[in-house]
Structure formats: C-alpha cells, structure tokens
N, C-alpha and C positions, 0 to 999 in steps of 0.2 A: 868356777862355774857353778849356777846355780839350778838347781830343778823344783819347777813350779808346775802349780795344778790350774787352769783355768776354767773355769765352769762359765757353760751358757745356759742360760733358760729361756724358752721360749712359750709363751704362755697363748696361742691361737683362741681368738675367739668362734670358735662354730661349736654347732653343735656333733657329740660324739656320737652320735647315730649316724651322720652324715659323712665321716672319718672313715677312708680307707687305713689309709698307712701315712709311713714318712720314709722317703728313699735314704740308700744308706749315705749319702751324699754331703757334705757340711763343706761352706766357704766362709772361711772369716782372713779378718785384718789382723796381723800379727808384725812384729819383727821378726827378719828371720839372722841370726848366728850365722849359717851359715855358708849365704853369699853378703851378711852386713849389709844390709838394707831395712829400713823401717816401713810399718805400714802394706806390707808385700802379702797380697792375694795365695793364703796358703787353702791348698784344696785336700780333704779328707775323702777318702773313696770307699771308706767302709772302717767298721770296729777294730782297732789293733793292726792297721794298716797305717805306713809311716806319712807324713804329709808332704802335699809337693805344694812347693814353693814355683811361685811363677814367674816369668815365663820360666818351662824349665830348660832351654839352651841355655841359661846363665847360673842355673843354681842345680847343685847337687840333690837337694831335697832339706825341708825343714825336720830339725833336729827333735820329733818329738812323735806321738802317735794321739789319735782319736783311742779312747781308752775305752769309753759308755757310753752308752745313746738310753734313755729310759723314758718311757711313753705312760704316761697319768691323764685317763681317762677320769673328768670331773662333772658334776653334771650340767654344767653347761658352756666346759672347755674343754681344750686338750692341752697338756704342759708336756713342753718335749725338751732333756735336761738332756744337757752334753759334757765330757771331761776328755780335758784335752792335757796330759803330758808332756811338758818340755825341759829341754835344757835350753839356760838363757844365760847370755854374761854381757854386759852392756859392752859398744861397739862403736863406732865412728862410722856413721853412716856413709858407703862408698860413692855414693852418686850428691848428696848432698851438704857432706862434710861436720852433720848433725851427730851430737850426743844422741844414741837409744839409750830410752829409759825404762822402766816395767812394762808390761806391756798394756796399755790401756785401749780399752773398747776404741772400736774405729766402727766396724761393723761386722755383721754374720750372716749368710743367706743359707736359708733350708729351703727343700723341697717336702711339697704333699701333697696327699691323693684325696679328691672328696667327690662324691657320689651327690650330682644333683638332683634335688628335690621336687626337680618338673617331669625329667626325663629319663632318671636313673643311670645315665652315664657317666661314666668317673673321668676326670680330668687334674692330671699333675700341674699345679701351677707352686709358685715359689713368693716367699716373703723376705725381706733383705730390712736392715736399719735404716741404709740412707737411700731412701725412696722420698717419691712426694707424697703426701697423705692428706686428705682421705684417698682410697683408690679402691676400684672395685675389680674386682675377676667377675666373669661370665662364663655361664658355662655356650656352648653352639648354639640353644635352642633360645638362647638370652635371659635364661634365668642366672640371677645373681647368684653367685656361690660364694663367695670369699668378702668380707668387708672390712678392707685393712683402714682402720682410722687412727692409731697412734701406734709406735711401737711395739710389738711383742715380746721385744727382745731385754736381760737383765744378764749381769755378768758376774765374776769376780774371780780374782787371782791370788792364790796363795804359794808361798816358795813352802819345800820343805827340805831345808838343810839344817 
C-alpha cells in the first residue's frame, strides 16, 4: 500500500477586494480503496477531517484526510491550494471490473463567498471542472459576480514511500 499527496490549486479569477472566504468544504473525483470503486465523489468537510466516500450506505469512508487548505490573495486573484493525504493500492474496480490506476484528475468542486459590487451583499456560489463554460453567477440584484470562462482548477500527485 501506497501513500500519496494530491495537491489541488485553484486559481479564481476576481478581484480580492470582493473575496469573502472559501468554506471548509472540498468535493473531488478520486478512487476510493476502500469500497474499490474508481472515480467516486469523495467529500472533505473541513481540515484534518477524514473523507467520505459516496454514497456513504455503500462505503465505509475514503482512506485519507484533507490535510491544508491555503488562501493567496494576488492582486488580481485569489489561489486556493489544497493537500489531500491518502492511502492508495490499485484495485479491480467492483462495479465495473476495471483496473484502478493513480489517481488522475477527474474533477474538484470548491465553495466561495463574494461581496457584490452593486449591492454589497455576499452570496456562496461554487466552481466545479466539469461544468459548461463560459458561465456566469449573478448576484439577486443582477449584477455579475463570478465569471467562470475556462477552468480554475490544476492538480498533481505524488506517492511517498
């Protein structure tokens, strides 16, 4: 069995004036060990909190923890870096009879908070990989808040045994 580091970046384009927060929240595509299934919607509920693996009637929880969450205010972004700790051992996928392999990007959805710039009210909306793009958020009064036009997201995985 192996243990590997996954790192996510997320590099949001707004402005950091406009930047409430980012809830503690993270959903990404992973295999999960262990209920052996690839591709499985594993949900992080905050730092050093273990991940669950969904649906959870069928899995015990994924084998690993949300480690870091780090917030880099730029002057005309915001990068929000994540590290994800697991145990990984390839697996015979039980539902589809597939080799798992490393685990490679599928996707990752974060939440955030932004204070619009017509009406000063903050509104949580969220950013995902596999979305259609371009796509706008609005905040209630109809001013644009959020202008998601190409991914935000960058990855990488490293083992260390």
């Amino acid at each position: 069995m192996g243990k590997y580091q996954y790192r996510v970046n997320c590099e949001l384009n707004i402005n950091p004036k406009d930047f409430v927060g980012v809830r503690d929240v993270l959903e990404i595509s992973l295999p999960c060990m262990n209920c052996q299934r690839n591709d499985r919607t594993i949900i992080f509920e905050g730092i050093n909190t273990e991940g669950i693996c969904t649906p959870r009637e069928k899995c015990d929880g994924f084998p690993g923890k949300l480690t870091s969450r780090e917030i880099i205010k730029k002057s005309d972004t915001v990068e929000v870096k994540y590290l994800i700790d697991f145990e990984y051992e390839p697996f015979i996928d039980k539902k589809y009879n597939l080799k798992s392999s490393l685990p490679e990007f599928g996707w990752a959805r974060l939440y955030f908070t932004l204070k619009c710039t017509n009406c000063q009210k903050e509104r949580t909306i969220s950013t995902q990989e596999n979305i259609g793009r371009p796509c706008n958020e609005r905040c209630g009064c109809g001013n644009i808040i959020y202008k998601d036009e190409e991914s935000p997201f960058d990855y990488e995985v490293n083992e260390f045994n």
